[in-house]
MARDO-266758 format. One line per 3 residues: number of its first residue (from 1); their letters; for each residue x, y, z of N, C-alpha, C. Coordinates in steps of 0.02 Angstrom, whole numbers, plus 50000, padded with zeros to 5 digits. Last residue first. Layout:
BEGIN
NUM) A) X:Y:Z:X:Y:Z:X:Y:Z; ...;
This chain:
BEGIN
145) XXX) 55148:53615:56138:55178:53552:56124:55152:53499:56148; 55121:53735:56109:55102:53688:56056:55132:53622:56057; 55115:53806:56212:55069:53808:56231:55059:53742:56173;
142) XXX) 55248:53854:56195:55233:53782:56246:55187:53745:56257; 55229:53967:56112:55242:53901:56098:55241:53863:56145; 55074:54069:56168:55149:54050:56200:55175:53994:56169;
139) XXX) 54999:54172:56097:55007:54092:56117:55084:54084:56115; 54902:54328:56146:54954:54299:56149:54975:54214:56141; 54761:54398:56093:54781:54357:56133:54858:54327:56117;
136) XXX) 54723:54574:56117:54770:54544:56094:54785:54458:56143; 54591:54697:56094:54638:54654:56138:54671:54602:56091; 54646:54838:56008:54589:54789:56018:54639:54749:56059;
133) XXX) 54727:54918:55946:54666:54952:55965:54619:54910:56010; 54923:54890:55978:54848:54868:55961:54782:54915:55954; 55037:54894:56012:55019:54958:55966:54946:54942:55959;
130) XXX) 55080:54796:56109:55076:54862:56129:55025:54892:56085; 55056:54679:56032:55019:54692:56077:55017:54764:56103; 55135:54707:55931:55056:54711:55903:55037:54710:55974;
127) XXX) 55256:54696:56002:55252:54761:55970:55173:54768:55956; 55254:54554:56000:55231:54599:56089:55230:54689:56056; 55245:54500:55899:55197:54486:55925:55195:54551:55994;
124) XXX) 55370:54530:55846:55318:54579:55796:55272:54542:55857; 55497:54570:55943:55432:54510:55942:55386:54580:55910; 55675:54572:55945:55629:54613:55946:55573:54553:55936;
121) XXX) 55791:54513:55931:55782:54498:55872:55696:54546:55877; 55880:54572:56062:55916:54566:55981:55867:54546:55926; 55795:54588:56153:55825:54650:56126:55849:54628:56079;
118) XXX) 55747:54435:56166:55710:54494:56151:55730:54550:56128; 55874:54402:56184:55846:54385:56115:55801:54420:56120; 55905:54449:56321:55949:54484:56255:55916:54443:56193;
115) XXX) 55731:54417:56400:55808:54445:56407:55820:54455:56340; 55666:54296:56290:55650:54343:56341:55732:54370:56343; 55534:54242:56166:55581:54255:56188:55588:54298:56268;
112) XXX) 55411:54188:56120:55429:54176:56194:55494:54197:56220; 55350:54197:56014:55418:54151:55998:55426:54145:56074; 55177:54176:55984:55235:54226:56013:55288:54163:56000;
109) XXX) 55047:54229:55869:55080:54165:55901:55149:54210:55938; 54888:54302:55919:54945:54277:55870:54991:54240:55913; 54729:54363:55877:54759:54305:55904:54828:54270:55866;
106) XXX) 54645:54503:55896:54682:54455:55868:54726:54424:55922; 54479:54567:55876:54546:54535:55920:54570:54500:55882; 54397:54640:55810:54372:54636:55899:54439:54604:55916;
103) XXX) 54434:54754:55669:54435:54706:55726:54434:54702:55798; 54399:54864:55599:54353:54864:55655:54357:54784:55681; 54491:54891:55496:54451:54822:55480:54392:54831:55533;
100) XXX) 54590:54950:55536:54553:54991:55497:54488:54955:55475; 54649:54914:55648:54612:54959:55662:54571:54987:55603; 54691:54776:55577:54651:54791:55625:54608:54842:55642;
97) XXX) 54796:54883:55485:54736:54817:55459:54691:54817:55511; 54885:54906:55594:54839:54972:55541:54769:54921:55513; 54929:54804:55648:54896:54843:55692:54847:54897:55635;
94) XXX) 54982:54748:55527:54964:54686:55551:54900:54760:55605; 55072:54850:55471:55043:54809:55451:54972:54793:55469; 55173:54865:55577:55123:54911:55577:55063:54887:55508;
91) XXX) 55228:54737:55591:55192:54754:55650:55147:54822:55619; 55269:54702:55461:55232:54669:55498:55194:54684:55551; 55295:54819:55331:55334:54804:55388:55281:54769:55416;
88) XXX) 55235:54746:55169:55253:54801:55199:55299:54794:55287; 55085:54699:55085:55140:54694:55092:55190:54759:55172; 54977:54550:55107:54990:54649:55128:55069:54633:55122;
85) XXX) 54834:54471:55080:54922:54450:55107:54902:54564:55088; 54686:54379:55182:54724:54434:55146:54810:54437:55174; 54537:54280:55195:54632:54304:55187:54640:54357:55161;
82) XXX) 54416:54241:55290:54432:54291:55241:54517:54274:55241; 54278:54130:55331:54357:54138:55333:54366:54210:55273; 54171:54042:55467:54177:54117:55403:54238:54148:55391;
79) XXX) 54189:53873:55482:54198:53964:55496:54194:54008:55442; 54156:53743:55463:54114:53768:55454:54132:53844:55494; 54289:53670:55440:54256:53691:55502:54192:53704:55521;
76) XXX) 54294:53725:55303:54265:53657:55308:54237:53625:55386; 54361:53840:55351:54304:53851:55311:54270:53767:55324; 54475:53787:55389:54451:53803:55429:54361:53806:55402;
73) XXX) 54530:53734:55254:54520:53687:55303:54459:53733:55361; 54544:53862:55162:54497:53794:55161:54483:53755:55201; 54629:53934:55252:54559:53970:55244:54504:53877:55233;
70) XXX) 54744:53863:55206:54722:53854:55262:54638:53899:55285; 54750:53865:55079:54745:53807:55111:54711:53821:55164; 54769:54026:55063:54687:53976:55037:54693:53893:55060;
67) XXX) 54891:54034:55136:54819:54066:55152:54756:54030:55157; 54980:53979:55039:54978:53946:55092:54900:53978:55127; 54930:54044:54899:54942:53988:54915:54935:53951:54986;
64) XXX) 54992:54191:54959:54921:54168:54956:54902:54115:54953; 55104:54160:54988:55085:54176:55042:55010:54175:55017; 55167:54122:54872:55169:54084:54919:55113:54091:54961;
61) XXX) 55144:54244:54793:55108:54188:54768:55092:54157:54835; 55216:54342:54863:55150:54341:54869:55119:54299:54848; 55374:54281:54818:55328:54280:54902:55247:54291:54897;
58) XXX) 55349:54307:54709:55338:54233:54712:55335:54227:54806; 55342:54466:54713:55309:54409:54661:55286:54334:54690; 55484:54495:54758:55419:54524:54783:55346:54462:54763;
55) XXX) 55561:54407:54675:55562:54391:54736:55488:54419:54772; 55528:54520:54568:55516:54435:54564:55512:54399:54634; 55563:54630:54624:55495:54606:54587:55477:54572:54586;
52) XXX) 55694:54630:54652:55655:54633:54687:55574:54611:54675; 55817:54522:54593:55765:54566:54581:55697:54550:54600; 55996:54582:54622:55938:54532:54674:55874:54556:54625;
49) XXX) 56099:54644:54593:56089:54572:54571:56030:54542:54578; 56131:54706:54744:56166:54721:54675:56147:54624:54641; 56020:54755:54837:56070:54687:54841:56087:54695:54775;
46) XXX) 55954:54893:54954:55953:54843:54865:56013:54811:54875; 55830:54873:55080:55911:54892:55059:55915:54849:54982; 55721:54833:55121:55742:54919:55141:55784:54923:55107;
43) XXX) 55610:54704:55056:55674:54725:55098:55678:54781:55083; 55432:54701:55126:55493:54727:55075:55547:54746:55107; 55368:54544:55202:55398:54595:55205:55445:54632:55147;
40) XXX) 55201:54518:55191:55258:54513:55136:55283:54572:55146; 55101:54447:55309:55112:54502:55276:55194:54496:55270; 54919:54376:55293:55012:54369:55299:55023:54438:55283;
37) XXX) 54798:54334:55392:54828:54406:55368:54914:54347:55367; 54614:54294:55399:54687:54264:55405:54736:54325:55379; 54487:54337:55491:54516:54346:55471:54593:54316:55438;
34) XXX) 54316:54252:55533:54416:54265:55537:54425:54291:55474; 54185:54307:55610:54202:54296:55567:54292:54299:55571; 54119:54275:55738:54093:54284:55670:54134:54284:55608;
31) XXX) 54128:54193:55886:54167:54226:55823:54129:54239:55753; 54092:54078:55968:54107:54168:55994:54156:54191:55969; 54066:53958:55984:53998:54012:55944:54034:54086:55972;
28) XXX) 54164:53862:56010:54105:53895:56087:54054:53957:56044; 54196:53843:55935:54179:53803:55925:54105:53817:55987; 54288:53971:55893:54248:53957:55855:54187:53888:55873;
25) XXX) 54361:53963:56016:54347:54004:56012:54274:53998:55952; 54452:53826:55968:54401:53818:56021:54368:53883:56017; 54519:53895:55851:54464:53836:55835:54413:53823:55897;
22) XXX) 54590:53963:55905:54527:53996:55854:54484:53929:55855; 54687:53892:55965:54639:53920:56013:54590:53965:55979; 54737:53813:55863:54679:53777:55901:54657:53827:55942;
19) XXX) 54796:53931:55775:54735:53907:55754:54689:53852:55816; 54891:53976:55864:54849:54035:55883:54811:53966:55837; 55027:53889:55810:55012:53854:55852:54957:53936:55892;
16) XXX) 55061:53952:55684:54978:53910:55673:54989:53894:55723; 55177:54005:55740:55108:54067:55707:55059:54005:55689; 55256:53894:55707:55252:53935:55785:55206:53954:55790;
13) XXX) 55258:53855:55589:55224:53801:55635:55209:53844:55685; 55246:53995:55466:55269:53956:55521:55229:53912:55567; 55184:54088:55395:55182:54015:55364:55217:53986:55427;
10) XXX) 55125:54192:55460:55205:54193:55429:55223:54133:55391; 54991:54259:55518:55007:54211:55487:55079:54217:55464; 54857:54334:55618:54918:54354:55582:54965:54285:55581;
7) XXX) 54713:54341:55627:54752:54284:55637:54794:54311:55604; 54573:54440:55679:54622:54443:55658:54672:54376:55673; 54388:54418:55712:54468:54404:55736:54501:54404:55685;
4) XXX) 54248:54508:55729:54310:54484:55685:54357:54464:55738; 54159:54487:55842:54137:54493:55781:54202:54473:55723; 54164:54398:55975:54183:54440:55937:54173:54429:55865;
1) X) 54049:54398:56112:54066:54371:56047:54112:54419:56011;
């Protein structure tokens, strides 16, 4: 059983195609409790004009917003749901949370890239798999169609 799972979230269709394999995971009694995690990236570079606060601001609304939907549904599952948004870079994020939470696993969604889109756009999913403490399940989009 695992005690926590971690669900790292982006609001994307790709990243909820990890909720049916929480849901069978939850349905076989071998989870105590989820976790849901977004995390609100800060841009590195200032944009003459741009303000950061606000933008900072109405992403975290979103991202809690979208969270408590989806906490609600699962919860009505009958699962033990937690959210939390974080701000900051995604992969170390997403691995520090874990290790500091004493998660048993997370379960995230992959884009599936391979060859030069892997080197050009990099996978916060295969970076969390490397940097992990805990096992890491991978969902392949194909897996959502």
């Amino acid at each position: 059983m695992f005690e926590k799972v971690l669900v790292p979230l982006d609001g994307s269709k790709l990243a909820e195609c990890a909720l049916p394999y929480l849901r069978n995971l939850a349905e076989g009694g071998k989870i105590g409790e989820v976790i849901l995690l977004n995390v609100v990236e800060i841009p590195v570079t200032w944009i003459e004009g741009i303000d950061f606060i606000a933008v900072k601001k109405a992403n975290v609304e979103r991202s809690t917003k979208y969270l408590s939907e989806l906490k609600n549904q699962l919860e009505a599952e009958g699962m033990k749901v937690n959210a939390e948004v974080m701000e900051g870079g995604a992969t170390e994020a997403i691995v520090d949370y874990a290790k500091e939470k004493g998660v048993d696993l997370i379960v995230i969604g992959t884009h599936g890239y391979t060859g030069m889109k892997r080197l050009m756009f990099g996978s916060v999913a295969l970076r969390v798999l490397h940097d992990a403490h805990c096992p890491v399940l991978l969902i392949r989009p194909e897996s959502c169609r």
